[in-house]
Jmol script that loads the backbone (N, CA, C; Angstrom):
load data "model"
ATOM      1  N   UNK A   1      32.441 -22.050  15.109  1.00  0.00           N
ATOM      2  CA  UNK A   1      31.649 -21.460  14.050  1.00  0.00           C
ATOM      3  C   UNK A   1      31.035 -20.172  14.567  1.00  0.00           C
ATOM      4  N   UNK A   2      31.168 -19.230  13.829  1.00  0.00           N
ATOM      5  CA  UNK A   2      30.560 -17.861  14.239  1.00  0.00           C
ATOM      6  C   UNK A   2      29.240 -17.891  14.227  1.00  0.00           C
ATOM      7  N   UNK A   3      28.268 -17.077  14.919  1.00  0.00           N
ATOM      8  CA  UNK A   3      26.772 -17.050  14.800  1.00  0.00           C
ATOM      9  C   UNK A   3      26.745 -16.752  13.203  1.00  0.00           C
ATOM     10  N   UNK A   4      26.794 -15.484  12.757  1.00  0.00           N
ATOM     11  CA  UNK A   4      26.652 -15.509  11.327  1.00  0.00           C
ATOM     12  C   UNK A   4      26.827 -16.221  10.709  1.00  0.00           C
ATOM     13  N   UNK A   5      27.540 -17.454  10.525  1.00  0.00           N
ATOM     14  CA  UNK A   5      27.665 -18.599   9.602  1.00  0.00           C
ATOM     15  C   UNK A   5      26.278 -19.484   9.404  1.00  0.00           C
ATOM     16  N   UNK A   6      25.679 -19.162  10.682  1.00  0.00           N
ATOM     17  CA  UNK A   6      24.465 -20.016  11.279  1.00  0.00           C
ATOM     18  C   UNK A   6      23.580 -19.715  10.785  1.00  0.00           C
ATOM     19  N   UNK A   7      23.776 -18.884  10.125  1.00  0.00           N
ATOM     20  CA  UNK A   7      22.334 -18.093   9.655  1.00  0.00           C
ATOM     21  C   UNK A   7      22.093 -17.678   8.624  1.00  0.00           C
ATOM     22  N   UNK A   8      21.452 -19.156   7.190  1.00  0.00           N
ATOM     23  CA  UNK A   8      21.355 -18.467   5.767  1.00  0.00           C
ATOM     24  C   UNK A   8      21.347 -17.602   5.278  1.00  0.00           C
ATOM     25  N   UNK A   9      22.029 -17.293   4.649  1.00  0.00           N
ATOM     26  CA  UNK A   9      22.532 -15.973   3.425  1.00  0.00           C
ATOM     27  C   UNK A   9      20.852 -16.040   2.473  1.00  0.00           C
ATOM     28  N   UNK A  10      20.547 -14.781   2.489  1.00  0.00           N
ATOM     29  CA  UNK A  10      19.575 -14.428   1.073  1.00  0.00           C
ATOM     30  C   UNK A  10      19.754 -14.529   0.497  1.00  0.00           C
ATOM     31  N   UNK A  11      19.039 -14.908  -0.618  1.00  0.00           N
ATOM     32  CA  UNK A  11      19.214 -15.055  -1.697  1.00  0.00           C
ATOM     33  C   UNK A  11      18.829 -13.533  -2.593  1.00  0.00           C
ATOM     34  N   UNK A  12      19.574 -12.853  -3.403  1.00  0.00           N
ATOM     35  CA  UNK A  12      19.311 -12.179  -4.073  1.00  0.00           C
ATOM     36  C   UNK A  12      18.141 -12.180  -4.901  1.00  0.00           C
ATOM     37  N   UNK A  13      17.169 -11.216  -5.330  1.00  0.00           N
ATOM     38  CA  UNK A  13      15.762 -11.090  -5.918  1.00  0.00           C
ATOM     39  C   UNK A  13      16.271 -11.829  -7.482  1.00  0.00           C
ATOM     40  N   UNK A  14      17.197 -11.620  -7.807  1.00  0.00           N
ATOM     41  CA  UNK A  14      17.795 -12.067  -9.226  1.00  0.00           C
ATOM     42  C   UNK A  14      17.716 -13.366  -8.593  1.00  0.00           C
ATOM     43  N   UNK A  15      18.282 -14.432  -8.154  1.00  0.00           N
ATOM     44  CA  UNK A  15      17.975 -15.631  -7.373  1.00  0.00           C
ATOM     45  C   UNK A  15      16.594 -16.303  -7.966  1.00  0.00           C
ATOM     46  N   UNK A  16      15.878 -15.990  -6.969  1.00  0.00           N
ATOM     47  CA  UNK A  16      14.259 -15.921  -6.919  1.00  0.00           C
ATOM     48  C   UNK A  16      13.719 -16.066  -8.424  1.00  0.00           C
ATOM     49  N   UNK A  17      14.192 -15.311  -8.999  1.00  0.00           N
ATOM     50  CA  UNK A  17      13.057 -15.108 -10.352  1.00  0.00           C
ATOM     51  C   UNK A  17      12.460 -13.838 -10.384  1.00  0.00           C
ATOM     52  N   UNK A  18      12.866 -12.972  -9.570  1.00  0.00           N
ATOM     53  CA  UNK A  18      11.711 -11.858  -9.658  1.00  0.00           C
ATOM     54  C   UNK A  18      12.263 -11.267 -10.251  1.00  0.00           C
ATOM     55  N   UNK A  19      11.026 -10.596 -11.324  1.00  0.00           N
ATOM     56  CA  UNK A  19      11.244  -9.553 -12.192  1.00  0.00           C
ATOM     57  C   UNK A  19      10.869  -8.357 -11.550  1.00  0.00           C
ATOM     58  N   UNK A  20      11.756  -6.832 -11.576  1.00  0.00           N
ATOM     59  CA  UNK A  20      11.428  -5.855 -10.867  1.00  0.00           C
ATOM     60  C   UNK A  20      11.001  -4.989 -12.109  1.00  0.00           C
ATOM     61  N   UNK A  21       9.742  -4.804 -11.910  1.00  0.00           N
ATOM     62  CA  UNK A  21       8.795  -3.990 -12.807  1.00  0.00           C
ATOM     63  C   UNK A  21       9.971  -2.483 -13.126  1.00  0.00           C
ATOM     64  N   UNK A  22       9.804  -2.604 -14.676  1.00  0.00           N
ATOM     65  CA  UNK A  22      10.619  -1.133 -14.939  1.00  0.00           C
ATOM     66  C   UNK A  22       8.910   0.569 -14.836  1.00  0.00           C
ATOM     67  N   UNK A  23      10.017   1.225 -14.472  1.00  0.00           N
ATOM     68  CA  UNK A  23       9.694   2.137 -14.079  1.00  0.00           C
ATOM     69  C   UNK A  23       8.363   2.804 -15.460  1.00  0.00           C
ATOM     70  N   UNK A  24       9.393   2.728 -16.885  1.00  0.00           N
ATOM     71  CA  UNK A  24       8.191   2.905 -17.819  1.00  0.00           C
ATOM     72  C   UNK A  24       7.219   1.977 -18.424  1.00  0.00           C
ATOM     73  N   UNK A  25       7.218   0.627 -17.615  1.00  0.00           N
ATOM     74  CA  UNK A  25       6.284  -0.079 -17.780  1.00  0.00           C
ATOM     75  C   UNK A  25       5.137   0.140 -17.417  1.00  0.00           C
ATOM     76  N   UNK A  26       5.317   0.780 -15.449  1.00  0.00           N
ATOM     77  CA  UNK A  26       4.040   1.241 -15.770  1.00  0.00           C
ATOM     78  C   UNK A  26       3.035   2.078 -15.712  1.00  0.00           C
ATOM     79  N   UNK A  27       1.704   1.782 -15.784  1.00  0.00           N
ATOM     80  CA  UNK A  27       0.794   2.574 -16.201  1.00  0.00           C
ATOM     81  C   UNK A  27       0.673   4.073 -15.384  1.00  0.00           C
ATOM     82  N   UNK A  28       0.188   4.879 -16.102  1.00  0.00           N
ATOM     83  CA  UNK A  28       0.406   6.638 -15.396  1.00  0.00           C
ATOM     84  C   UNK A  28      -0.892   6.225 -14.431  1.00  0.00           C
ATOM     85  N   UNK A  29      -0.652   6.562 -13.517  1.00  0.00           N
ATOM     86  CA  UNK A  29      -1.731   6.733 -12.508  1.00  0.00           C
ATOM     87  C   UNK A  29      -1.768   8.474 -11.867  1.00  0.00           C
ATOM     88  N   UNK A  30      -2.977   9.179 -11.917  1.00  0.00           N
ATOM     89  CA  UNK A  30      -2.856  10.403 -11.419  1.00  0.00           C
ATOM     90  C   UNK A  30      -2.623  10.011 -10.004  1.00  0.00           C
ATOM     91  N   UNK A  31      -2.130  10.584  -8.909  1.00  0.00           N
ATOM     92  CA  UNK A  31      -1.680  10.466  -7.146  1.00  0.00           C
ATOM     93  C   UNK A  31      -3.486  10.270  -6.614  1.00  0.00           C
ATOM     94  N   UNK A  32      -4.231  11.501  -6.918  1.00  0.00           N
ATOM     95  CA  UNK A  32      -5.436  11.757  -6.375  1.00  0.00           C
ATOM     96  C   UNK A  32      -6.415  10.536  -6.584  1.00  0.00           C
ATOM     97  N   UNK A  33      -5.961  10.115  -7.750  1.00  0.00           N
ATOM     98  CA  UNK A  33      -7.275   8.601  -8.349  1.00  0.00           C
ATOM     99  C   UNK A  33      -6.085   7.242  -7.657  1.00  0.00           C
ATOM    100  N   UNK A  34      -5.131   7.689  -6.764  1.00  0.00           N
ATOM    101  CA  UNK A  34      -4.439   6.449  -6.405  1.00  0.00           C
ATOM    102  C   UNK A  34      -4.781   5.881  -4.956  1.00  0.00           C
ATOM    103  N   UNK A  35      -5.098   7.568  -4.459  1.00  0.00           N
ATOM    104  CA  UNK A  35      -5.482   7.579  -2.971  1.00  0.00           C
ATOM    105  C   UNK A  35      -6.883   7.565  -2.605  1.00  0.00           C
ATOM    106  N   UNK A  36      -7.321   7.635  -3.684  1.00  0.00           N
ATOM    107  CA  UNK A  36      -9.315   7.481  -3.620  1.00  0.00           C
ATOM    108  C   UNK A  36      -9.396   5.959  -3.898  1.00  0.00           C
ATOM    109  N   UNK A  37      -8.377   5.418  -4.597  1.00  0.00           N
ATOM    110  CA  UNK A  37      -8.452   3.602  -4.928  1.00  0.00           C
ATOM    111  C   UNK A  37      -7.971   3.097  -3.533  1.00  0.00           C
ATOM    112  N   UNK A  38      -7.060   3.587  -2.591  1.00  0.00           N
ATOM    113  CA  UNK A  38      -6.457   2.677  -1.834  1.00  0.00           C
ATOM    114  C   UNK A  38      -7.340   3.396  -0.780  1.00  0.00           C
ATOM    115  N   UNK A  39      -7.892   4.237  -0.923  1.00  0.00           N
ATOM    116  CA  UNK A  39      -9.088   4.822   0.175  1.00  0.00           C
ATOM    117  C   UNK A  39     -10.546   3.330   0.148  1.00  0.00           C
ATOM    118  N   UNK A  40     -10.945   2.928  -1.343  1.00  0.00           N
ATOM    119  CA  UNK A  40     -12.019   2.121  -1.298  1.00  0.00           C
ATOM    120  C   UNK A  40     -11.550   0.985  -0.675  1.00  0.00           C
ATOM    121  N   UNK A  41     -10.039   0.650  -1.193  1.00  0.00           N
ATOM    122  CA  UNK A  41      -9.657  -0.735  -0.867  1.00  0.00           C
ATOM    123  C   UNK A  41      -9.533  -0.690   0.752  1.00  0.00           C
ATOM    124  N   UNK A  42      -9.009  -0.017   1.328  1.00  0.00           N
ATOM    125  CA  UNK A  42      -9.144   0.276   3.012  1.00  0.00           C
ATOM    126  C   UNK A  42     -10.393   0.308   3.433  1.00  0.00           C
ATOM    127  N   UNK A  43     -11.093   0.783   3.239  1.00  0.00           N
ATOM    128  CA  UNK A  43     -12.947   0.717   3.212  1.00  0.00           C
ATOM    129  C   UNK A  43     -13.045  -1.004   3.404  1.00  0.00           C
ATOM    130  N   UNK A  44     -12.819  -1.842   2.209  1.00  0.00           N
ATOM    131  CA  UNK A  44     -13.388  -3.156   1.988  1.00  0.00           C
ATOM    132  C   UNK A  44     -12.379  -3.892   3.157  1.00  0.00           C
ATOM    133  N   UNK A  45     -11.120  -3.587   2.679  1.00  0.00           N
ATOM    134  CA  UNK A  45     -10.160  -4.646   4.205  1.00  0.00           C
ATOM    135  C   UNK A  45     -10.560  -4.556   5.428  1.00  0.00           C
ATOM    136  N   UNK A  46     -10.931  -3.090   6.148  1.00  0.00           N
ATOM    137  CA  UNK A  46     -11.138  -2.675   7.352  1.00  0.00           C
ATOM    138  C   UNK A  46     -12.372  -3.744   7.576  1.00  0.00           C
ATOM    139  N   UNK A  47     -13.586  -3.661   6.780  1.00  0.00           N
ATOM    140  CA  UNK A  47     -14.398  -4.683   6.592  1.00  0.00           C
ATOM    141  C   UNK A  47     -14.723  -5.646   6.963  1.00  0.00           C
ATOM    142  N   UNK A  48     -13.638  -6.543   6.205  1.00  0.00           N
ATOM    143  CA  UNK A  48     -13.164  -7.848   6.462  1.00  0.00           C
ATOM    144  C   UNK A  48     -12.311  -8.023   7.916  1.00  0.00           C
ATOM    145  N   UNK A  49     -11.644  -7.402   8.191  1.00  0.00           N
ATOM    146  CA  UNK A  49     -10.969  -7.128   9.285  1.00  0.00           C
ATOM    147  C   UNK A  49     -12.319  -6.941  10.630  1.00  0.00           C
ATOM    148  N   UNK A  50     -13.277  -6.270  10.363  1.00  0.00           N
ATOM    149  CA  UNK A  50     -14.248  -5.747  11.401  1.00  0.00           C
ATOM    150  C   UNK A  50     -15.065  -7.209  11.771  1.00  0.00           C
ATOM    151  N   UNK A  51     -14.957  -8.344  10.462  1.00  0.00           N
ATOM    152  CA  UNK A  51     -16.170  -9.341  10.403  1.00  0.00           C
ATOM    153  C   UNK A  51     -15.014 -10.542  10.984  1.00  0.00           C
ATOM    154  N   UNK A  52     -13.974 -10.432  10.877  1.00  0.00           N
ATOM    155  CA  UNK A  52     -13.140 -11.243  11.635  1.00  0.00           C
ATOM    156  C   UNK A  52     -12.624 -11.058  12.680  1.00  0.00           C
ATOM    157  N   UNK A  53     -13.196 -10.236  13.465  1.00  0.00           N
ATOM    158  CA  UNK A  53     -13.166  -9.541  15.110  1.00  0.00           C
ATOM    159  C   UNK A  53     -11.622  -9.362  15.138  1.00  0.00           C
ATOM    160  N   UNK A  54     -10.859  -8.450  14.011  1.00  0.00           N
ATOM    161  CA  UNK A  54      -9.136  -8.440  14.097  1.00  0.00           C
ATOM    162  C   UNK A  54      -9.712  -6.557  14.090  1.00  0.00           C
ATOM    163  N   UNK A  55      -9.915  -6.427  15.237  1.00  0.00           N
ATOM    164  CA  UNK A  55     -10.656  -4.690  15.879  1.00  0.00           C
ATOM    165  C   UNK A  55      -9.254  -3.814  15.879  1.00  0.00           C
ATOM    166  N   UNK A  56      -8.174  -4.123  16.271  1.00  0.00           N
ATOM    167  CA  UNK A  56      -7.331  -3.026  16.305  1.00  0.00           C
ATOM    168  C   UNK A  56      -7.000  -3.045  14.527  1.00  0.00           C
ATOM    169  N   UNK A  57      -6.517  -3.600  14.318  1.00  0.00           N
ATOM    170  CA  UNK A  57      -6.029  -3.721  12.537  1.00  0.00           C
ATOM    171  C   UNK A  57      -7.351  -3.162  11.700  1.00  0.00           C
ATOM    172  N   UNK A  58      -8.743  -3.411  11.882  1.00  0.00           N
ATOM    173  CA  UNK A  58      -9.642  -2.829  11.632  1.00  0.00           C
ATOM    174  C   UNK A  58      -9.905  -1.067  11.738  1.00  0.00           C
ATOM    175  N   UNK A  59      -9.548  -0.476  12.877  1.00  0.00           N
ATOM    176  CA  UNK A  59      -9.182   0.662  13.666  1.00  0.00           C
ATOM    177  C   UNK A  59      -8.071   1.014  12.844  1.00  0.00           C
ATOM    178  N   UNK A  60      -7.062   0.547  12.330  1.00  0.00           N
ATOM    179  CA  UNK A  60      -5.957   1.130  11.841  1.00  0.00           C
ATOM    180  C   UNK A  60      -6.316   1.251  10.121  1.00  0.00           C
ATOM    181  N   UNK A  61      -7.055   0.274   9.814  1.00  0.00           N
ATOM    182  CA  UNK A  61      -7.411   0.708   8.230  1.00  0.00           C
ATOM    183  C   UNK A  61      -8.210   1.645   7.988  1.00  0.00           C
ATOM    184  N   UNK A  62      -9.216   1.924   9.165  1.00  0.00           N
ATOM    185  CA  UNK A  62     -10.064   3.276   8.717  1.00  0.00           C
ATOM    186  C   UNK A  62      -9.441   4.125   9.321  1.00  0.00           C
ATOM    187  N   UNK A  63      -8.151   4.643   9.888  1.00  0.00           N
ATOM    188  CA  UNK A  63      -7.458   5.840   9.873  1.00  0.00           C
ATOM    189  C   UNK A  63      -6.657   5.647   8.651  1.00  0.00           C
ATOM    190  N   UNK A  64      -6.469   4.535   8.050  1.00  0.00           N
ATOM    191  CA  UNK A  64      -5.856   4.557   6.537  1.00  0.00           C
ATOM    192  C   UNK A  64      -6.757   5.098   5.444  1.00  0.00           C
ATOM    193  N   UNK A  65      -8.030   4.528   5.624  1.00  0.00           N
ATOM    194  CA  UNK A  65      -8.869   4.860   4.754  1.00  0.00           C
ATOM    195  C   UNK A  65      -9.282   6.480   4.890  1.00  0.00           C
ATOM    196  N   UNK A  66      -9.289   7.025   6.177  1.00  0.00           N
ATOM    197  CA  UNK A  66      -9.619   8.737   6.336  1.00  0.00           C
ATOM    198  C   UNK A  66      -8.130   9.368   5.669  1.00  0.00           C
ATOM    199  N   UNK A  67      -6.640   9.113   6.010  1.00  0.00           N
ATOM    200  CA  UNK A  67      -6.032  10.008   5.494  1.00  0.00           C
ATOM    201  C   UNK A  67      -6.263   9.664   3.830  1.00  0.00           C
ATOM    202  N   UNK A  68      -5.923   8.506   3.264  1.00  0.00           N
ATOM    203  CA  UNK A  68      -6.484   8.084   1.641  1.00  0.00           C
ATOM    204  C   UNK A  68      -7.163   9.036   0.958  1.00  0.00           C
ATOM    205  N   UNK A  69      -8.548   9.326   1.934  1.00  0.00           N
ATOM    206  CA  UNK A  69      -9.616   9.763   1.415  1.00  0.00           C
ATOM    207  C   UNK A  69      -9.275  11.616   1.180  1.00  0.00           C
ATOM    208  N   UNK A  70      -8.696  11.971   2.717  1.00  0.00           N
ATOM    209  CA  UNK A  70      -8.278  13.233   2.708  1.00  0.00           C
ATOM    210  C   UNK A  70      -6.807  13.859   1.593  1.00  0.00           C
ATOM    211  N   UNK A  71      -5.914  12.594   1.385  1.00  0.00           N
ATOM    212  CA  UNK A  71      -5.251  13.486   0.457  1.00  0.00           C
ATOM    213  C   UNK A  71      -5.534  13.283  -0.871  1.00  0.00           C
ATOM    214  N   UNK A  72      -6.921  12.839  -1.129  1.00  0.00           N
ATOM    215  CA  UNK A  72      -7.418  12.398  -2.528  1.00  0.00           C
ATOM    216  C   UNK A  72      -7.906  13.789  -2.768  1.00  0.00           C
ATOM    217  N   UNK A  73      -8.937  14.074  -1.966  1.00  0.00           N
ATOM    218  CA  UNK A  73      -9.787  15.431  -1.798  1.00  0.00           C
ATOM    219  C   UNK A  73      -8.899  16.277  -2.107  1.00  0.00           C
ATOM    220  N   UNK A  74      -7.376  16.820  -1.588  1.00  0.00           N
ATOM    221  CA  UNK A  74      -6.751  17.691  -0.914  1.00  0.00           C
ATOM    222  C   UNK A  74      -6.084  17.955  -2.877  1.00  0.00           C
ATOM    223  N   UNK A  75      -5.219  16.601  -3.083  1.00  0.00           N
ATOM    224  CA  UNK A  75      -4.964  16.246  -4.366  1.00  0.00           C
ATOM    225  C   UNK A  75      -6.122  17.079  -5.411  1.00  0.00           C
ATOM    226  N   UNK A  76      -7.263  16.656  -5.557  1.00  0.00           N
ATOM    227  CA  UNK A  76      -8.147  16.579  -6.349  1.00  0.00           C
ATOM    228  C   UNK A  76      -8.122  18.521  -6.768  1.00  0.00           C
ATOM    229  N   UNK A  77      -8.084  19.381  -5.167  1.00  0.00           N
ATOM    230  CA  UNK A  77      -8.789  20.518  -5.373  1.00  0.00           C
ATOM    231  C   UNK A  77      -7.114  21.360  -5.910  1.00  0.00           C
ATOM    232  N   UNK A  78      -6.197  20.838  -5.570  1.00  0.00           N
ATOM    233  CA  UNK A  78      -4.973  21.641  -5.855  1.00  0.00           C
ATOM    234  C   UNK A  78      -4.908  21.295  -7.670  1.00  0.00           C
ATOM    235  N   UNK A  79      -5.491  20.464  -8.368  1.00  0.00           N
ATOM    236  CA  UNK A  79      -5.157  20.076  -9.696  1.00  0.00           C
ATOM    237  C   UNK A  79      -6.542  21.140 -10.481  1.00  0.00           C
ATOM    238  N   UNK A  80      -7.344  21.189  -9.455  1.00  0.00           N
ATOM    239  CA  UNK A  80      -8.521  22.287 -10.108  1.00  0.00           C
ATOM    240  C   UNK A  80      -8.115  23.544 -10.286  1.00  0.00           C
ATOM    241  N   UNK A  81      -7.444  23.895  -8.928  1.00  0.00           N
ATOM    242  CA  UNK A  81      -6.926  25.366  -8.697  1.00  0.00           C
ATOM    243  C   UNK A  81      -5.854  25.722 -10.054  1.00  0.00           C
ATOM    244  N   UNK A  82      -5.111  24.447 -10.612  1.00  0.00           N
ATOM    245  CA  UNK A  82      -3.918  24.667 -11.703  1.00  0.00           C
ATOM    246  C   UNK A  82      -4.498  25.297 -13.008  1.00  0.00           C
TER     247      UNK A  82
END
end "model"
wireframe off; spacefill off
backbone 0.3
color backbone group
């Protein structure tokens, strides 16, 4: 028997049940109000992360949360300038 035989086949997402969200389903989100949302949400995980002594993963969400924050800003002033 070959190794690959050994080793379950995936199942396709059609399989599963999953429905893959169509593209005009959904909702318009501006980029700048996407990266100021996943800027707060990095804020609150890092958080949780800081109160569960998980310090490097903590460390890595608030450099998530600074670029977030910076291309929200960056976003925000190029849509003023238009």
């Amino acid at each position: 028997m070959k190794m690959s035989e050994d080793v379950p086949k995936r199942r396709a997402s059609a399989d599963l049940g999953v429905v893959e969200p169509k593209p005009e389903a959904a909702p318009a989100i501006r980029p700048e109000s996407a990266a100021a949302y996943i800027a707060d949400m990095a804020t609150e995980l890092a958080g949780l992360a800081r109160a569960s002594r998980l310090d490097i993963l903590a460390y890595l969400l608030d450099i998530a949360q600074l670029e977030a924050a910076n291309v929200s800003r960056r976003l925000a002033r190029q849509t003023l300038a238009r």
